[in-house]
C-alpha positions as CSV (number, residue, x, y, z in Angstrom):
1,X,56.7,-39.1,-69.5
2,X,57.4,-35.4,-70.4
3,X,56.8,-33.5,-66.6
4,X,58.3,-29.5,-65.8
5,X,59.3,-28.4,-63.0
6,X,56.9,-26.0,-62.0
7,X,57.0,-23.2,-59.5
8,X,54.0,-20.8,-60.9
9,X,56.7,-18.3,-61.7
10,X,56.8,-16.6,-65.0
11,X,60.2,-18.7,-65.8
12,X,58.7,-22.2,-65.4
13,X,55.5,-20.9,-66.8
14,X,57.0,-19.8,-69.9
15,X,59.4,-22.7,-70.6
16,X,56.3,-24.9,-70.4
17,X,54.8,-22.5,-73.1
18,X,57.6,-22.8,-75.3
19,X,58.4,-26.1,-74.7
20,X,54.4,-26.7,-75.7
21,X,54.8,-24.9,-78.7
22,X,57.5,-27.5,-79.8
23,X,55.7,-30.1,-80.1
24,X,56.4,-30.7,-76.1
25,X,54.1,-29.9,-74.0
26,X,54.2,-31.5,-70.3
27,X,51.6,-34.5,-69.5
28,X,52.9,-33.9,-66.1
29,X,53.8,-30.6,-63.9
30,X,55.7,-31.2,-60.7
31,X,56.1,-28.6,-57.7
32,X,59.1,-28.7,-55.0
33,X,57.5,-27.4,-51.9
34,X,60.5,-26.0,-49.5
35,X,59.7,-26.0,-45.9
36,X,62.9,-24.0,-45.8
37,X,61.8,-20.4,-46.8
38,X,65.7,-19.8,-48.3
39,X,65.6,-22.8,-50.5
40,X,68.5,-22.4,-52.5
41,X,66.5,-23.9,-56.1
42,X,63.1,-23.8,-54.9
43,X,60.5,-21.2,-54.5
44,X,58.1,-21.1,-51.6
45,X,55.5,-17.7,-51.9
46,X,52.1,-18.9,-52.5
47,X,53.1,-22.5,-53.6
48,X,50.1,-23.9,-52.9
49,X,48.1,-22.0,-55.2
50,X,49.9,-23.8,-58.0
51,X,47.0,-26.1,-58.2
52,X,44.7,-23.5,-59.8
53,X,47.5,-23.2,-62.6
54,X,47.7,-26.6,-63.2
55,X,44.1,-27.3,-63.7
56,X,43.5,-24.0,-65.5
57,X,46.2,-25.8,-68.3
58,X,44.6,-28.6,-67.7
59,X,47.5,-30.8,-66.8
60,X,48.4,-33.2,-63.8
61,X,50.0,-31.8,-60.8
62,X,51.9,-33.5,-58.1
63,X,53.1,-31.1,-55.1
64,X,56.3,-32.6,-53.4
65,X,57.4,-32.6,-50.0
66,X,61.2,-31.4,-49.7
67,X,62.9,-29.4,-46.4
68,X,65.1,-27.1,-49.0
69,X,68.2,-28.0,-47.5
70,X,71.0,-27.2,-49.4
71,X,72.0,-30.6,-51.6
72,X,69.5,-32.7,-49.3
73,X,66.6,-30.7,-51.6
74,X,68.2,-32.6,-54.2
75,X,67.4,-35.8,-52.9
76,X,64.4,-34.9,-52.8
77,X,63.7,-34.0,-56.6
78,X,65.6,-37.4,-57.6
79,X,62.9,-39.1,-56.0
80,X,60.0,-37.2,-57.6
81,X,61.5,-38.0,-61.0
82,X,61.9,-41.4,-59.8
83,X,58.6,-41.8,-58.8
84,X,56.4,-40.1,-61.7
85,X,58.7,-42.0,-64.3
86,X,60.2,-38.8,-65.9
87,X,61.4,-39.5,-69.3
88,X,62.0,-35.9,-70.9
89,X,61.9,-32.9,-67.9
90,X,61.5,-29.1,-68.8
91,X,62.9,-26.1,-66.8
92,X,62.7,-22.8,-66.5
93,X,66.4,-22.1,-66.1
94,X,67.7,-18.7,-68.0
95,X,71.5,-18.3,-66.2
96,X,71.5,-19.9,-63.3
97,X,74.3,-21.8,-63.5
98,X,73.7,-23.2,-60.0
99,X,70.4,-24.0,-60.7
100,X,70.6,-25.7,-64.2
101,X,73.9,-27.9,-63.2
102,X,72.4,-29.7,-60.2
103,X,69.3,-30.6,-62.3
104,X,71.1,-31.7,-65.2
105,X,72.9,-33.8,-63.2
106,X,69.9,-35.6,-61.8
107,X,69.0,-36.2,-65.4
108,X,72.2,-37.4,-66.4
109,X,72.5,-39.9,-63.6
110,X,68.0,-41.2,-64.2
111,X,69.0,-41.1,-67.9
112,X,66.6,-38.2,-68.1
113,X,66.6,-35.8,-70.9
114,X,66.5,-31.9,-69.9
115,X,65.2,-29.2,-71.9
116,X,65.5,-25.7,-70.8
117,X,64.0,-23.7,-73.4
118,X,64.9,-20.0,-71.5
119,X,68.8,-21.2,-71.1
120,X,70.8,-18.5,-72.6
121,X,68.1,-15.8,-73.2
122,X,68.3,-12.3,-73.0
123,X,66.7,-10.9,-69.5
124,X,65.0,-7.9,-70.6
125,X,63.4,-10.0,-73.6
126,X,62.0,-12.6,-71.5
127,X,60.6,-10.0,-69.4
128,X,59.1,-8.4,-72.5
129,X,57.6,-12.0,-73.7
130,X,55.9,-12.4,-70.1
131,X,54.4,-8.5,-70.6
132,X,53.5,-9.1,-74.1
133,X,51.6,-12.9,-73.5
134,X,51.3,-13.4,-70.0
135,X,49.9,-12.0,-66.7
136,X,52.2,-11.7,-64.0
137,X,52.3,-10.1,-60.9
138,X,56.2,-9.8,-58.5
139,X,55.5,-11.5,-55.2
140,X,58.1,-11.4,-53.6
141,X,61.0,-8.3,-53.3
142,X,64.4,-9.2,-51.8
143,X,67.1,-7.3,-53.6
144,X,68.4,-3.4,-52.9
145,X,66.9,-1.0,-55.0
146,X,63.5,-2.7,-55.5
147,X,61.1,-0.8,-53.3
148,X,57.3,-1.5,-51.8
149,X,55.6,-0.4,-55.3
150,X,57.0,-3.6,-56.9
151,X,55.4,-5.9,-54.9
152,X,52.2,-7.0,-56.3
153,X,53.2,-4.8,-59.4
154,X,52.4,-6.4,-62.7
155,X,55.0,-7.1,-65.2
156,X,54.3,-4.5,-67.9
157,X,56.5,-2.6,-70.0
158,X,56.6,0.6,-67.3
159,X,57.9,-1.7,-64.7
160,X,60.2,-3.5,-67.2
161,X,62.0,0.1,-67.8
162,X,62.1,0.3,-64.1
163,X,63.8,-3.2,-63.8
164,X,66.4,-1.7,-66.6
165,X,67.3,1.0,-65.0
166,X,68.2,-0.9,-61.7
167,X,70.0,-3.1,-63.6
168,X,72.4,-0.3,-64.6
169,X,72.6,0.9,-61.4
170,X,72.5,-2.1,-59.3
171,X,73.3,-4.3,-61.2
172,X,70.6,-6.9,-60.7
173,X,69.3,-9.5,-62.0
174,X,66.2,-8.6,-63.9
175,X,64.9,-11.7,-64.4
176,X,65.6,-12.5,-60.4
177,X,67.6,-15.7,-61.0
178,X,69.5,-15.1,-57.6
179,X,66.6,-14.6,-55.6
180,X,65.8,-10.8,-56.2
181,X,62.1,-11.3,-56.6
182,X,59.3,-14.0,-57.8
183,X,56.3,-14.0,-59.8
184,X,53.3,-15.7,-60.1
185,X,51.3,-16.2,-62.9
186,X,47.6,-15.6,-63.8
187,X,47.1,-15.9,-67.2
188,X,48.6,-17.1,-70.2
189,X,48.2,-18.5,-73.9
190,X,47.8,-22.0,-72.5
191,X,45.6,-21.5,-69.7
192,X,41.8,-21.9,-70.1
193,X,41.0,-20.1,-67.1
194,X,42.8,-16.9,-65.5
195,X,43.7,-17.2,-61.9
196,X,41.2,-14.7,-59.8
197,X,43.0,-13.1,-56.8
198,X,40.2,-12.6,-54.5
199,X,42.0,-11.8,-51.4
200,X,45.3,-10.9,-50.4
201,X,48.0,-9.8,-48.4
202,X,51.1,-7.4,-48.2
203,X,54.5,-7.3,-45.5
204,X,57.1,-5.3,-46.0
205,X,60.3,-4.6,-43.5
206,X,62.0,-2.3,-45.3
207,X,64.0,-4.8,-47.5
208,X,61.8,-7.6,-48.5
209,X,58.5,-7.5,-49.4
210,X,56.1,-10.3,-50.2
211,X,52.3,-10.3,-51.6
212,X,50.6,-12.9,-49.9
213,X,47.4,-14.4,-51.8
214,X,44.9,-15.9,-49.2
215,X,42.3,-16.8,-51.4
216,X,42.1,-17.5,-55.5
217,X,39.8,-19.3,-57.9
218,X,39.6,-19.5,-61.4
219,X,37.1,-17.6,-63.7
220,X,36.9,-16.9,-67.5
221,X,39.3,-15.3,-69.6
């Protein structure tokens, strides 16, 4: 079975759509849900709402259990692919080096075939492809230099130019592969519904900043 690993991020969301676009698209999209809020490979904000992605693309979603312990979370994801008979598994890994060699070598040891369609790819492009097909809103802020009017922002080419500019003077990632922000996505080519915010909320502490949905439902594009 072809499954991805699916966080409701623009990364995962946009290796699914390029992966689809190969011929590959997932029968099968499986979420890691950290208990651990600093989960070293999984993300946590607004995991739940998932769900409404999954069924807007109209594929099957599992959501599984894992306490994001560093290397136990492993475990964990063995035993998903274990369980849902992954044959072929997409990613969204762009640079993460940490990220992408821990899951290859799950594959490698379940005889599983990985494809990561972002690996490699430039971070202000992918960022342009997301503004340009997608719709995608930062959820989460955790790195210096990215301020309250990011969170919640959508990812469009004014904040992209933002991102940029940080990069040059940060030094960040842009495309927040060590945990300087997350995304979630609403809409995209391959979903037949957009995900409806209807309620929501912000905290910020002065250094991370997270946008909180409470309540979403799909409607028509």
């Amino acid at each position: 079975m072809i499954a991805a690993l699916f966080s409701g991020g623009k990364d995962s969301t946009l290796a699914i759509h390029k992966a689809s676009e190969a011929g590959l698209k997932p029968k099968l999209l499986i979420t890691m849900k950290p208990y651990n809020e600093d989960s070293y490979m999984f993300h946590k904000p607004n995991i739940k709402y998932t769900s409404l992605q999954a069924k807007a693309m109209g594929i099957k979603h599992v959501i599984w259990d894992t306490e994001g312990e560093k290397e136990l979370e492993l475990n964990d994801l063995t035993e998903a692919l274990k369980a849902n008979n992954v044959t072929k598994l997409i990613t969204g890994a762009i640079a993460s080096r940490y990220q992408k060699d821990r899951i290859e070598s799950i594959c490698k040891e379940l005889g599983i075939e990985m494809i990561s369609p972002l690996w490699g790819m430039d971070q202000e492009k992918e960022l342009t492809e997301i503004a340009e097909k997608f719709e995608a809103i930062i959820t989460k802020v955790a790195a210096y230099g990215l301020d309250e009017s990011f969170v919640g922002a959508t990812i469009n080419n004014e904040v992209i130019e933002r991102l940029v500019a940080l990069k040059k003077k940060y030094k960040i990632n842009i495309a927040f592969e060590g945990g300087e922000a997350e995304s979630f996505v609403l809409n995209a080519p391959m979903f037949k519904k957009r995900v409806k915010i209807t309620s929501y909320h912000i905290t910020w502490d002065g250094t991370v900043g997270e946008y909180v949905i409470d309540g979403a439902e799909l409607s028509d594009k």
